[in-house]
N, C-alpha and C positions, 0 to 999 in steps of 0.2 A: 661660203658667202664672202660678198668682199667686205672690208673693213678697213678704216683708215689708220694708219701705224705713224708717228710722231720721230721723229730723228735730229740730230743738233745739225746746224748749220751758221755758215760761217755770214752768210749776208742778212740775217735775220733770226727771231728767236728760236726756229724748229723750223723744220720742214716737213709735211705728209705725202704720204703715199698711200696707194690703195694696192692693198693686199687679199690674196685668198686666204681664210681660213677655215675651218670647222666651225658650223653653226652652235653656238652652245645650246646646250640641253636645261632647261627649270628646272630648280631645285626645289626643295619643301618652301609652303610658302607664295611659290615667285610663280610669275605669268611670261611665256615669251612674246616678245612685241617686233612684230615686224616694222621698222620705223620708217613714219611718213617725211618727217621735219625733226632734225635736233638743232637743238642753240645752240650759240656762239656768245660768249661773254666774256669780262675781263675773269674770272676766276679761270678759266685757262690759260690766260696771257701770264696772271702769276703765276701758274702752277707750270707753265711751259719756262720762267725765266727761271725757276727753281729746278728743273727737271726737264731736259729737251727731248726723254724717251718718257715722256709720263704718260698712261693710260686714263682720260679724265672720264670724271663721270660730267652728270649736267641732267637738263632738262630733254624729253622730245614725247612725241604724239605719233601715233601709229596704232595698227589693227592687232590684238591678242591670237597667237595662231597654234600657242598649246599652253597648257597648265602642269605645274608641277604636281609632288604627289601633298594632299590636305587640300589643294583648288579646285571648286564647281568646273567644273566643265562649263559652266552657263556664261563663266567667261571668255569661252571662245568667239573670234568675231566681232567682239567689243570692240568699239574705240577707244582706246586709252591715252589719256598725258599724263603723263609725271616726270617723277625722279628717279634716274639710277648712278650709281656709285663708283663704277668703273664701266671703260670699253663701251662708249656710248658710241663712239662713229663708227657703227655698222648697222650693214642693214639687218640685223638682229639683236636683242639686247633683251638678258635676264633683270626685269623689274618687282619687286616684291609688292605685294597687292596693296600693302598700305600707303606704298608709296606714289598709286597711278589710281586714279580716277576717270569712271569712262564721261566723254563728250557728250552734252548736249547734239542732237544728230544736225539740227540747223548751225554750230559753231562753223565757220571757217578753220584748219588746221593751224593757218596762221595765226589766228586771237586765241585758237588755245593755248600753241604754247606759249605765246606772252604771257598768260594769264598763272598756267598750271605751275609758275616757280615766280617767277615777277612780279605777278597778281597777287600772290598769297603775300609776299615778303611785304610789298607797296601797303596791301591793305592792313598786316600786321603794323607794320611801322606807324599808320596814322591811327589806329586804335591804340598802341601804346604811345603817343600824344597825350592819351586821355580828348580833354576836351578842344574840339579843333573848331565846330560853328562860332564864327564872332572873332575869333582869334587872327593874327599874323605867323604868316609861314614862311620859312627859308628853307630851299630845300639844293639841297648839294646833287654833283651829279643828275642834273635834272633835265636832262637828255637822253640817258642810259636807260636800260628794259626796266628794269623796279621803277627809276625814276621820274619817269615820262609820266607813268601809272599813277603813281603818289602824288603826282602835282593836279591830275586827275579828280584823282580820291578827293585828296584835298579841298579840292572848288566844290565836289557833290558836297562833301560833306557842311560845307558853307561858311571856309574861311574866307575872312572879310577880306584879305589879301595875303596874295601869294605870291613870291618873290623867287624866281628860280635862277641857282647860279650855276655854270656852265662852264668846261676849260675856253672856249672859245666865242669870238664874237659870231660866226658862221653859224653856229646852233639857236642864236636870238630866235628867228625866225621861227625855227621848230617849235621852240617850247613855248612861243606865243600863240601858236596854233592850238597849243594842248591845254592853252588856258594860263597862262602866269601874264601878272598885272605888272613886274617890271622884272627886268634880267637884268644879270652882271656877269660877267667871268672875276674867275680866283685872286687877279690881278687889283677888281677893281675895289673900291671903298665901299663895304657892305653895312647895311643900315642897321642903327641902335634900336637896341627895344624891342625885338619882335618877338610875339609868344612862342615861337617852338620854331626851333630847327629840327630837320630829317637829314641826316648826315650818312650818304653813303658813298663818300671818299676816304675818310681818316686822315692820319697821318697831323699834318701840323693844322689843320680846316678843324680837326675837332676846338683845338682851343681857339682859334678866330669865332668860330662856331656860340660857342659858351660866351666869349664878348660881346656878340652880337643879340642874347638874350636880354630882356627886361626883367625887373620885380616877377619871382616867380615865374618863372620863364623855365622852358623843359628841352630838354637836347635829347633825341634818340638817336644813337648811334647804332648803325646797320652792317658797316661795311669792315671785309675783314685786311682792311688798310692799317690799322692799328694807331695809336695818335693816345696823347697823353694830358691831361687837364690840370692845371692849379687850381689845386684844392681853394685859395685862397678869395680866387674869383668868385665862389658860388656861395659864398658865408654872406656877405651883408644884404645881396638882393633875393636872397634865398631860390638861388637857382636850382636847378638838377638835371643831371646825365643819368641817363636810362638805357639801356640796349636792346635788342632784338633780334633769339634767332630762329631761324623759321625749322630749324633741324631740333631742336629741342622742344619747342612748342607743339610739333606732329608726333614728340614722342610722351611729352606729358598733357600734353591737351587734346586729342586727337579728334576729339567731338568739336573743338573750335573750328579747326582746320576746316573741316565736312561745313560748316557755316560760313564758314571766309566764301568758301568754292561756289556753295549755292547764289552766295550774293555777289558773287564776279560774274557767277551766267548769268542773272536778271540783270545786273546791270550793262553787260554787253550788249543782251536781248532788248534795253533800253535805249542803247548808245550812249547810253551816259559815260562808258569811256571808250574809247576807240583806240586800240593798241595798233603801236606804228610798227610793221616788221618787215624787213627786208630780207629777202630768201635769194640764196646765193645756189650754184652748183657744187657739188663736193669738190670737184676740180679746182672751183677759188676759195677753197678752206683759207689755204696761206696768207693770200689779200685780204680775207676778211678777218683774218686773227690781225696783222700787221695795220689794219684799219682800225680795229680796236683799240690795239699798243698804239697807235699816236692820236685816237682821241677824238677819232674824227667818225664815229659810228654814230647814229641816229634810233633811238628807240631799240629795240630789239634786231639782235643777227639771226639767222639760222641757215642752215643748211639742209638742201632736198637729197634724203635718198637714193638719185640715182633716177633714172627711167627701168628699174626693174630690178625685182631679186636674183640673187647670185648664186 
């Protein structure tokens, strides 16, 4: 099968290639997935600035074409998204059953995989808000796959206003499409008082972030950007930072998860949100990772399989 291999390069962070290998076989457990669409995200872009031979995992959607030994058979055929953990750009990839979820047959391939990692992370994020109807929302990276989502979520869920902030002015437009009542970029003077930020950038935005809360006000941090808070700031307004990860919560909630999913199909099936995805060929892997690293992606990336197995 072909598969895309990662290598250091001198004009950018990696460089891919597509290679032949051996199809892997399922193990106990796991389902094999012939992939139709896998993402593109910034967790590659770090893991590729950390590692310019790294094998990432990620999100994608594709048909089940064998089971390991413990799997129904009844999963063959299936349509499957989800998550796997290494060696996701090929067209074949060992997925463990808890980790993939089959398709609604009317989804588009593209809304699913917005949804099957993006979707889940978004909607966790505004559940651990707590209460979001009535409230104000700031929401970081709110242009990016989870983010686009959240700002989404967000309006369903009936904040009174939603503020999406952006690395750039180019993105205004996007995420007033998706529903945000005013935008800013990083740069500009972010407003006082708002109930709850969704913060999935990190880094030094966590503590602008926590300033920009009011009385009781709640910060959920998403992203694994990393970013550090004065204690000091959250003692007289009685703030709080909270976090969110979607890898812990499928492993001790698992029955949440299966709820997250049903209510991202009804609400898809509603259009109550409409995930923006743009699908590239394997070929501009490169463009669309380096599209990433400087910030200029829109909603969700992915990449198509290919016109055929290998």
């Amino acid at each position: 099968m072909r598969a895309i291999q990662f290598s250091p390069a001198a004009d950018r962070l990696a460089r891919s290639r597509l290679v032949e290998v051996e199809r892997p076989e399922p193990g106990p457990g796991q389902v094999l997935v012939r992939t139709e669409l896998t993402g593109v995200g910034v967790g590659l872009v770090r893991m590729l600035r950390a590692d310019a031979e790294a094998n990432p995992g990620g999100e994608m959607v594709g048909t089940v074409v064998a089971v390991g030994p413990g799997v129904a058979e009844s999963w063959i055929g299936a349509r499957v998204g989800g998550v796997v953990f290494a060696s996701l750009y090929a067209e074949y990839v060992c997925a463990v059953t808890a980790m993939v979820t089959e398709i609604p047959a009317d989804v588009p391939a593209a809304d699913a995989l917005a949804v099957v990692r993006g979707g889940l992370v978004a909607m966790g994020v505004v559940h651990a808000a707590k209460t979001v109807a009535g409230a104000s929302v700031l929401i970081t990276a709110a242009a990016s796959g989870a983010g686009h989502l959240a700002l989404q979520l967000a309006r369903a869920a009936g904040a009174s206003r939603v503020v999406a902030a952006v690395g750039s002015t180019g993105k205004f437009d996007f995420v007033r499409q998706c529903g945000a009542d005013d935008v800013l970029t990083y740069d500009d003077p972010w407003p006082r008082a708002v109930d709850i930020v969704l913060d999935g950038v990190g880094g030094d935005l966590v503590q602008r972030g926590v300033n920009s809360l009011g009385p009781h006000g709640t910060l959920v941090a998403y992203s694994a950007g990393g970013g550090a808070v004065d204690t000091s700031t959250l003692l007289g307004d009685l703030k709080t930072v909270t976090g969110f990860s979607m890898g812990l919560l499928s492993r001790t909630e698992p029955e949440l998860i299966e709820q997250y999913r049903a209510r991202l199909w009804k609400l898809l099936d509603e259009k109550v949100i409409r995930p923006h995805v743009e699908v590239r060929d394997w070929t501009e892997l490169d463009a669309v990772v380096d599209r990433i690293a400087t910030r200029r992606n829109l909603g969700r990336m992915a990449i198509s399989a290919g016109p055929g197995p290998g």
